[in-house]
BAFI-3210 file (N, C-alpha, C; in Angstrom, 3 decimals, decimal comma, padded with zeros to 6 digits):
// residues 119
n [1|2|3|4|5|6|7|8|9|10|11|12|13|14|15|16|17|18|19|20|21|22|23|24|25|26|27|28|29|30|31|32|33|34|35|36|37|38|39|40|41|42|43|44|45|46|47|48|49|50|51|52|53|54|55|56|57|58|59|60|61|62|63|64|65|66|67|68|69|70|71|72|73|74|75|76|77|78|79|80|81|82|83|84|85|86|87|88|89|90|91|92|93|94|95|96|97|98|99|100|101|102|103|104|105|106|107|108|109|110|111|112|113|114|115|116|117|118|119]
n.u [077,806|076,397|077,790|079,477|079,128|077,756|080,142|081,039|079,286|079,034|081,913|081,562|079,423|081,484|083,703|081,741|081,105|083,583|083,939|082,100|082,820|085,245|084,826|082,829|084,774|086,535|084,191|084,204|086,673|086,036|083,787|085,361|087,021|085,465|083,929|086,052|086,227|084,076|084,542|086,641|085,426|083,722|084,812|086,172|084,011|083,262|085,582|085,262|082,591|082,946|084,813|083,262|081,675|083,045|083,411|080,806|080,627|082,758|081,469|079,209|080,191|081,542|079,121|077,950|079,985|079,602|077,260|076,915|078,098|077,437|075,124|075,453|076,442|074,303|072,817|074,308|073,910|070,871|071,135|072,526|070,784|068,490|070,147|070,198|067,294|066,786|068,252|067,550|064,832|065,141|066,399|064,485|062,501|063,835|063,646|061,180|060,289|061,915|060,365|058,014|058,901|059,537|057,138|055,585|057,064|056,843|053,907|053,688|055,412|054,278|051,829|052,567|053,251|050,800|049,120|050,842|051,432|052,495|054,746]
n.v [108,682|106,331|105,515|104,440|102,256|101,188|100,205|098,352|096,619|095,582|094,668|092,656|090,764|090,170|088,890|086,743|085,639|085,007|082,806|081,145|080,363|079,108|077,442|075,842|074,858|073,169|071,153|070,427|069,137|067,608|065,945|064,919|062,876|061,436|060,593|059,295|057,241|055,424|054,725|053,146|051,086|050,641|048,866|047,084|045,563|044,799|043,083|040,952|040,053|038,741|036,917|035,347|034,407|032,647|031,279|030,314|028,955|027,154|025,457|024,557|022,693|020,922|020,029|018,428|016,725|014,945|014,438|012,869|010,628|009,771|008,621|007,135|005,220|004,411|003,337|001,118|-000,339|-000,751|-002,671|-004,650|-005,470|-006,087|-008,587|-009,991|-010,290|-011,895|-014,127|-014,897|-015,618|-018,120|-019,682|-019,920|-021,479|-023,466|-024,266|-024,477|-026,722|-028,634|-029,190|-029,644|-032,175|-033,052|-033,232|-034,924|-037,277|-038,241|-038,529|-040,531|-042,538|-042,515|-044,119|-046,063|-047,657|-047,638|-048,607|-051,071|-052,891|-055,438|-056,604]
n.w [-061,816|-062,295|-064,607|-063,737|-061,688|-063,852|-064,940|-063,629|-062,999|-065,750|-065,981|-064,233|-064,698|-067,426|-066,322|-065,354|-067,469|-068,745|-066,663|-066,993|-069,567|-069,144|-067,561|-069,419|-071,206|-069,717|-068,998|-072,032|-072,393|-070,165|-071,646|-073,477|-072,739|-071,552|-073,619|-074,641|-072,996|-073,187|-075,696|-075,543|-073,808|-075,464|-077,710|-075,550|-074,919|-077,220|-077,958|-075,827|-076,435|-078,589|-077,881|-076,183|-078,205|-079,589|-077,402|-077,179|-079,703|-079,635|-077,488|-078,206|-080,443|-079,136|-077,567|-079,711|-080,256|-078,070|-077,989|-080,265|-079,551|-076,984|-078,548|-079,591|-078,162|-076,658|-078,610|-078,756|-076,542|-076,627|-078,978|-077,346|-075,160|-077,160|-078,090|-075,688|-075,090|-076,946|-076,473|-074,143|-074,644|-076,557|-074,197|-072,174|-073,402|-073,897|-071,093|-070,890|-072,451|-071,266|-068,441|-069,496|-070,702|-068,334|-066,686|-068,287|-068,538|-065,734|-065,525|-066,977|-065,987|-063,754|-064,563|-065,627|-063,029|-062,045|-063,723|-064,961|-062,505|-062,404|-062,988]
ca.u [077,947|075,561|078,499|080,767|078,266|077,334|081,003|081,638|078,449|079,952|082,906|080,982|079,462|082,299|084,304|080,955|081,078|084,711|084,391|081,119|083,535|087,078|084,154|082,073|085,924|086,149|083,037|084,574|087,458|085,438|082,837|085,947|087,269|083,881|083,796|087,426|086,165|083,277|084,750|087,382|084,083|082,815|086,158|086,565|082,677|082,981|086,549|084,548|081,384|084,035|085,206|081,964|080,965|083,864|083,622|079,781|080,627|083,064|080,960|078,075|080,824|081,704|078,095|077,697|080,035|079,596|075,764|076,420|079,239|075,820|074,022|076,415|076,306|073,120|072,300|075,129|073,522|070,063|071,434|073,054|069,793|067,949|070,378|070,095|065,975|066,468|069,071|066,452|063,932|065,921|066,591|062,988|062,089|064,269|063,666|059,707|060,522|062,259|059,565|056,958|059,359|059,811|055,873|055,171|057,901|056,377|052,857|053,949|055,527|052,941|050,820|053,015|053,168|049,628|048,676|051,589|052,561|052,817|055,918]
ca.v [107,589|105,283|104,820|103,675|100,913|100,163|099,086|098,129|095,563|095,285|093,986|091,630|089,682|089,681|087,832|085,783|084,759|084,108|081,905|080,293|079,843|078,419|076,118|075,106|073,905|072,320|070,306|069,829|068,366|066,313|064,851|064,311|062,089|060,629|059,814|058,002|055,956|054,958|053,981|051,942|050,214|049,409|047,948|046,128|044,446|043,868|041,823|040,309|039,383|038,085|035,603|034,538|033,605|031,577|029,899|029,253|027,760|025,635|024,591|024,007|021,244|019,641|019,027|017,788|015,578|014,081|013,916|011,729|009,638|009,118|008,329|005,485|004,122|003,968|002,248|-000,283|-000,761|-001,530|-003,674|-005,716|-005,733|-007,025|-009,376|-010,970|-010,478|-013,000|-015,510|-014,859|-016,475|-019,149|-020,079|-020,119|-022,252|-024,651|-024,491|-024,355|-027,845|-029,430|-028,943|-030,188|-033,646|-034,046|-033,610|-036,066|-038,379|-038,325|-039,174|-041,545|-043,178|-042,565|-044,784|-047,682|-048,170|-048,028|-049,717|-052,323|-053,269|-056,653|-057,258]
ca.w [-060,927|-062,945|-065,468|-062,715|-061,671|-065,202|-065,791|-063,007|-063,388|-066,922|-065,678|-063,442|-066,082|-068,232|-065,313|-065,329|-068,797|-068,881|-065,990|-067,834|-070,847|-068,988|-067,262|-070,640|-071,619|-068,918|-069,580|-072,989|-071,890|-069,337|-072,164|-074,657|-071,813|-071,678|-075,166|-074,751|-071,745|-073,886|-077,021|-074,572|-073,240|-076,643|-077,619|-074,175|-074,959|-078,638|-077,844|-074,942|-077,469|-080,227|-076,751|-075,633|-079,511|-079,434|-076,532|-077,702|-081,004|-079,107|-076,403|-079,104|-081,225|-077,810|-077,230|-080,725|-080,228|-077,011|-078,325|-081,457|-078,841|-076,172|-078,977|-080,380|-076,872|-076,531|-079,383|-078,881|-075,055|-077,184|-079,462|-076,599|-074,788|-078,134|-078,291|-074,483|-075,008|-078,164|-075,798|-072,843|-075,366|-076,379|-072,675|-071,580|-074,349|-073,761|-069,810|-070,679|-073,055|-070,123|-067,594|-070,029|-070,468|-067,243|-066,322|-069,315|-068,006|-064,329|-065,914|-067,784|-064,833|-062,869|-064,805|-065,546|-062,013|-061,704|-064,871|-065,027|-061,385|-061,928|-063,873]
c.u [077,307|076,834|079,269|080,140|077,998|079,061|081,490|080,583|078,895|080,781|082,677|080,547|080,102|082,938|083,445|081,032|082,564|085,184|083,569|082,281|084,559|085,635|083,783|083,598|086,549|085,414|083,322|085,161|087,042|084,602|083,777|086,498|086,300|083,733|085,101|087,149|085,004|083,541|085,647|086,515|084,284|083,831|086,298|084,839|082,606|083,975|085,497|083,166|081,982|084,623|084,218|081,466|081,554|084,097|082,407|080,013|081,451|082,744|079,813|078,800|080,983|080,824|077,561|077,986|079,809|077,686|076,096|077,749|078,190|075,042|074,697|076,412|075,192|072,195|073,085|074,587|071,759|070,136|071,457|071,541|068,739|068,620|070,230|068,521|065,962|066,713|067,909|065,047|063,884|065,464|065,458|062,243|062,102|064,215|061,338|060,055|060,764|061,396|058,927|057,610|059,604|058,233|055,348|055,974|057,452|054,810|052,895|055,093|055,060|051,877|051,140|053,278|051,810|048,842|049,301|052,382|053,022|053,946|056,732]
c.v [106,338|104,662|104,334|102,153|100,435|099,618|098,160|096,175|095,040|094,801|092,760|090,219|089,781|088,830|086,200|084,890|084,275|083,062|080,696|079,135|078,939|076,634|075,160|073,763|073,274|070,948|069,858|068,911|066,987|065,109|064,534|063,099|060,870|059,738|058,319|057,141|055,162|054,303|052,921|050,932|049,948|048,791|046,440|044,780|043,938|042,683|040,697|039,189|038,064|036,986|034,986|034,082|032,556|030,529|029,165|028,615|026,528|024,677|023,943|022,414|020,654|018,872|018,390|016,634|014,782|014,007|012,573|010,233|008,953|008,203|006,690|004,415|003,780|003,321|000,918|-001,151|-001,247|-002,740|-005,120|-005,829|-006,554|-008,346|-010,714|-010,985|-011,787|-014,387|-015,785|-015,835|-017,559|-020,014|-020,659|-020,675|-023,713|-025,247|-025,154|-026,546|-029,105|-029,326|-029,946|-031,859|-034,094|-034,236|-034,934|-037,359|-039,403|-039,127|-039,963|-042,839|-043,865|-043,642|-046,041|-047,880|-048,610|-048,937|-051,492|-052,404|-054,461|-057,121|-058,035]
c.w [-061,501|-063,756|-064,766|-062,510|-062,601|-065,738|-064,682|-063,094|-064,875|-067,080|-065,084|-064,270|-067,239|-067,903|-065,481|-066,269|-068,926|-068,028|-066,708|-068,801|-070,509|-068,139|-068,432|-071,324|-070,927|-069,264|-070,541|-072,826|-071,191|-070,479|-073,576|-073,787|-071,754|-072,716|-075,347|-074,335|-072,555|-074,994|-076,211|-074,523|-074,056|-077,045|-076,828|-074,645|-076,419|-078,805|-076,774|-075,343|-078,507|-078,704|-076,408|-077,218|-079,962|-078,698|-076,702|-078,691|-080,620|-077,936|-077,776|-079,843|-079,995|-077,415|-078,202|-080,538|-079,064|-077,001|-079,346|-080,474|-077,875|-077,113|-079,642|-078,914|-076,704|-077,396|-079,437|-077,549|-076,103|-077,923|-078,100|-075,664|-075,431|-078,073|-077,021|-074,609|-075,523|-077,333|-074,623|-073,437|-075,924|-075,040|-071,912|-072,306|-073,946|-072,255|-070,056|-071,068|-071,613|-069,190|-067,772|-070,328|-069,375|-066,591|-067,093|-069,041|-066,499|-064,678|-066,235|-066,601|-063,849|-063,600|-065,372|-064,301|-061,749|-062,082|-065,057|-063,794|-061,359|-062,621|-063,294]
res [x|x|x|x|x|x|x|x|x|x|x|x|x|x|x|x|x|x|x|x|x|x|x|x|x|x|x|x|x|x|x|x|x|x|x|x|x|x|x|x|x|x|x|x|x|x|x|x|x|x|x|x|x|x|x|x|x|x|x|x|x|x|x|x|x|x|x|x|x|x|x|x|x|x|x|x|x|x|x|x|x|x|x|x|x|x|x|x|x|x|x|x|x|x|x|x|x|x|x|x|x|x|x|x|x|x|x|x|x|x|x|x|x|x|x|x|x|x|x]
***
Protein backbone atom coordinates (compact mmCIF):
# COMPACT_ATOMS: atom_id res chain seq x y z
CA UNK A 1 0.00 0.00 0.00
CA UNK A 2 2.99 2.39 0.63
CA UNK A 3 3.90 1.89 -3.13
CA UNK A 4 0.47 2.97 -4.17
CA UNK A 5 0.82 6.29 -2.22
CA UNK A 6 4.42 6.67 -3.14
CA UNK A 7 3.30 6.90 -6.84
CA UNK A 8 0.58 8.13 -6.40
CA UNK A 9 2.51 11.18 -4.43
CA UNK A 10 4.96 10.62 -7.34
CA UNK A 11 2.56 11.49 -9.67
CA UNK A 12 1.57 14.49 -7.60
CA UNK A 13 4.70 16.27 -7.91
CA UNK A 14 5.30 15.39 -11.31
CA UNK A 15 1.88 17.24 -12.22
CA UNK A 16 3.53 19.87 -9.82
CA UNK A 17 6.59 20.32 -11.69
CA UNK A 18 5.03 20.23 -15.03
CA UNK A 19 2.71 22.86 -14.03
CA UNK A 20 5.93 24.78 -12.39
CA UNK A 21 7.51 24.29 -15.91
CA UNK A 22 4.30 25.26 -18.51
CA UNK A 23 4.22 28.32 -15.79
CA UNK A 24 8.21 29.20 -15.70
CA UNK A 25 7.37 29.46 -19.76
CA UNK A 26 4.94 31.36 -19.16
CA UNK A 27 7.05 33.82 -17.24
CA UNK A 28 9.39 33.47 -20.18
CA UNK A 29 7.16 34.49 -22.55
CA UNK A 30 5.92 37.26 -20.18
CA UNK A 31 9.69 38.75 -19.52
CA UNK A 32 10.50 38.29 -23.43
CA UNK A 33 7.47 40.62 -23.88
CA UNK A 34 8.97 42.71 -21.24
CA UNK A 35 12.14 42.99 -22.88
CA UNK A 36 10.19 44.10 -26.29
CA UNK A 37 8.20 46.79 -24.38
CA UNK A 38 11.47 47.99 -23.05
CA UNK A 39 13.62 48.18 -25.94
CA UNK A 40 10.33 50.01 -27.64
CA UNK A 41 10.75 52.53 -24.62
CA UNK A 42 14.38 53.04 -25.21
CA UNK A 43 13.78 53.66 -28.88
CA UNK A 44 10.62 55.86 -28.17
CA UNK A 45 13.18 58.13 -25.56
CA UNK A 46 16.33 58.08 -27.57
CA UNK A 47 14.08 59.48 -30.81
CA UNK A 48 12.50 61.78 -28.17
CA UNK A 49 16.24 62.91 -26.76
CA UNK A 50 17.52 63.23 -30.58
CA UNK A 51 14.02 65.93 -30.68
CA UNK A 52 14.56 67.77 -27.64
CA UNK A 53 18.51 68.28 -28.69
CA UNK A 54 17.20 69.69 -31.66
CA UNK A 55 14.81 71.81 -30.60
CA UNK A 56 17.64 73.00 -27.93
CA UNK A 57 20.25 73.79 -30.47
CA UNK A 58 17.55 75.66 -32.27
CA UNK A 59 16.17 77.49 -29.52
CA UNK A 60 19.91 78.21 -28.34
CA UNK A 61 20.66 80.03 -32.32
CA UNK A 62 17.30 81.93 -31.98
CA UNK A 63 18.47 83.31 -28.75
CA UNK A 64 21.81 84.06 -30.23
CA UNK A 65 20.40 85.82 -32.58
CA UNK A 66 17.82 87.85 -31.16
CA UNK A 67 20.75 88.56 -28.45
CA UNK A 68 23.33 90.07 -30.92
CA UNK A 69 19.81 91.94 -32.73
CA UNK A 70 19.04 93.52 -28.72
CA UNK A 71 22.39 94.21 -28.58
CA UNK A 72 22.66 96.29 -31.96
CA UNK A 73 19.66 98.16 -30.67
CA UNK A 74 20.83 98.98 -27.79
CA UNK A 75 23.82 100.38 -28.75
CA UNK A 76 22.19 102.35 -31.59
CA UNK A 77 19.56 103.71 -28.65
CA UNK A 78 23.07 104.81 -26.76
CA UNK A 79 24.56 106.27 -29.47
CA UNK A 80 21.37 108.37 -30.12
CA UNK A 81 21.26 109.30 -26.51
CA UNK A 82 25.14 110.40 -26.68
CA UNK A 83 24.27 112.18 -29.43
CA UNK A 84 21.09 114.36 -27.91
CA UNK A 85 23.43 114.61 -24.45
CA UNK A 86 26.12 116.48 -26.86
CA UNK A 87 22.94 118.76 -28.70
CA UNK A 88 21.49 119.09 -24.98
CA UNK A 89 24.96 120.76 -24.29
CA UNK A 90 25.07 122.81 -27.10
CA UNK A 91 21.52 124.14 -26.29
CA UNK A 92 22.21 125.05 -22.70
CA UNK A 93 25.17 126.87 -23.65
CA UNK A 94 23.76 128.86 -25.87
CA UNK A 95 20.53 129.42 -23.58
CA UNK A 96 23.11 129.93 -20.50
CA UNK A 97 25.00 132.80 -23.09
CA UNK A 98 21.68 134.44 -23.70
CA UNK A 99 20.65 134.87 -20.14
CA UNK A 100 24.07 136.22 -19.25
CA UNK A 101 23.51 139.04 -22.36
CA UNK A 102 20.46 139.82 -21.44
CA UNK A 103 21.43 140.31 -17.52
CA UNK A 104 24.52 142.37 -18.82
CA UNK A 105 22.22 144.28 -21.17
CA UNK A 106 19.65 145.08 -18.24
CA UNK A 107 22.72 146.35 -16.08
CA UNK A 108 23.98 148.15 -18.42
CA UNK A 109 20.71 149.87 -18.90
CA UNK A 110 20.13 150.08 -15.65
CA UNK A 111 22.93 152.35 -15.20
CA UNK A 112 22.71 154.62 -18.13
CA UNK A 113 19.53 155.60 -16.84
CA UNK A 114 20.87 156.20 -13.60
CA UNK A 115 24.20 157.54 -14.57
CA UNK A 116 23.12 159.48 -17.79
CA UNK A 117 19.48 160.75 -17.27
CA UNK A 118 20.00 163.90 -18.56
CA UNK A 119 20.33 163.59 -22.24
Amino acid sequence: MSEISTKSELGQVLDAIASMQSDMKSMQGDIKSMQGDIQALTIEVKVSQAKIDGLDEKLSTQIKGVDEKLGAQIKAMDDKVDDLRARQTGTDARLWSFVIALVLALIGLLAKVSLFDKV
